[in-house]
N, C-alpha and C positions, 0 to 999 in steps of 0.2 A: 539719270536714265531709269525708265521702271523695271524693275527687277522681275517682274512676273513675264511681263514681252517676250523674253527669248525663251521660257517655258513655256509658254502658251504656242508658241510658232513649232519648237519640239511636238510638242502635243497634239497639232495640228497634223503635222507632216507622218507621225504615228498612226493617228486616226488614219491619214488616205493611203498607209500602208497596210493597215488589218482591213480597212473596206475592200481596196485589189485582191488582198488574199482567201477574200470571203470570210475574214472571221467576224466582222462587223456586218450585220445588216441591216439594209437602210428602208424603211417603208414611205412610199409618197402620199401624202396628207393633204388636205383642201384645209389651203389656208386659214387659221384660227384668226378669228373675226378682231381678237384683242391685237392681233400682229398689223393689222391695216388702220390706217388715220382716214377714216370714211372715203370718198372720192381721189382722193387725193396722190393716193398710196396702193401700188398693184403687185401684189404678191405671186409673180410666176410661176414659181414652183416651192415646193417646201417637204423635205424631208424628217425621218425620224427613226432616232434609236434610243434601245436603252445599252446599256455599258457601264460596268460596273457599278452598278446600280443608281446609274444616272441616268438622267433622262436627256438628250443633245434632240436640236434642230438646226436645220441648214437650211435658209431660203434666201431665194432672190429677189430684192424689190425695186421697183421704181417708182420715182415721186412724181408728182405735177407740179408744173411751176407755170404760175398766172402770172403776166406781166404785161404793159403796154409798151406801145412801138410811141417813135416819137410823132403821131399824127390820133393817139390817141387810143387806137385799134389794141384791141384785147389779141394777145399771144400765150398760145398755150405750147410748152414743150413739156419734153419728160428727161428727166436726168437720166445719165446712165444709170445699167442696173447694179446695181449692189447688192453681195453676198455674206449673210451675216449667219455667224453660228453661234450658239447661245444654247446653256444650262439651264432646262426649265422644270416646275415639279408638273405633278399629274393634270393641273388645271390651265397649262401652258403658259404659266407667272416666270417669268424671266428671272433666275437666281443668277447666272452671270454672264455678260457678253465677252467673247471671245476678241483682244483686239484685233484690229483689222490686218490680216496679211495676204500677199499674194497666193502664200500654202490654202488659205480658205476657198478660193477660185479652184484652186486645185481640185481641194478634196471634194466641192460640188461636181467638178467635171468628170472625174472619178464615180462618185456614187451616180449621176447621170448615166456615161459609159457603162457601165453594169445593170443598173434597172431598167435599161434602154435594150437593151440587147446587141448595142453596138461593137463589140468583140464579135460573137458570134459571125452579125452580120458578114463584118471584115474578113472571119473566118471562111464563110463561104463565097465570097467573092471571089478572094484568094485562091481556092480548093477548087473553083469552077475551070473545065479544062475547055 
């Protein structure tokens, strides 16, 4: 088993507990060109912090996938999207990926919920008499 995995999921679960508490915050980015594989590859959304003097991103992608049917015909689908977060320096050169975990869904739906204003909103729905 890798030893890193269950610090890394720590880690994670940490991080979408100081981004709820607002001690992390997260700014939304237009996708960095080196993160996308031309066509192919669609970066939905993508966030960014520093933290202890790191630099983290959290985005979401989905792939294309080209293939044919059995009469020849060109089919095009997209994978689900996938959320990766990753260690980058100032030129957004990938120092490390984070493995994949469920806590990483998380903490983008998290930093979403708050940059969104999706509390709030709930708030005042709620509050409306």
């Amino acid at each position: 088993m890798n030893e890193e995995r269950p610090k890394s999921v720590e880690v994670v679960g940490k991080l979408t507990q100081l981004t709820q508490q607002g001690k992390i915050e997260w700014k939304e980015i237009g996708a960095p060109a080196s993160f996308s594989h031309g066509k192919d590859t669609i970066i939905d959304f993508a966030y960014v912090t520093d933290y202890k003097n790191r630099k983290l991103i959290i985005y979401q992608q989905r792939k294309k996938n080209i293939h044919h049917d059995i009469t020849g015909e060109i089919i095009i689908s997209w994978e689900e999207p996938k959320t990766a977060l990753e260690i980058i320096d100032e030129n957004f050169k990938v120092l490390w990926t984070f493995p994949w975990s469920r806590n990483i869904d998380d903490l983008l739906y998290s930093i979403r919920f708050k940059l969104e204003g999706i509390k709030d909103f709930f708030d005042k729905i709620l509050d409306d008499k």
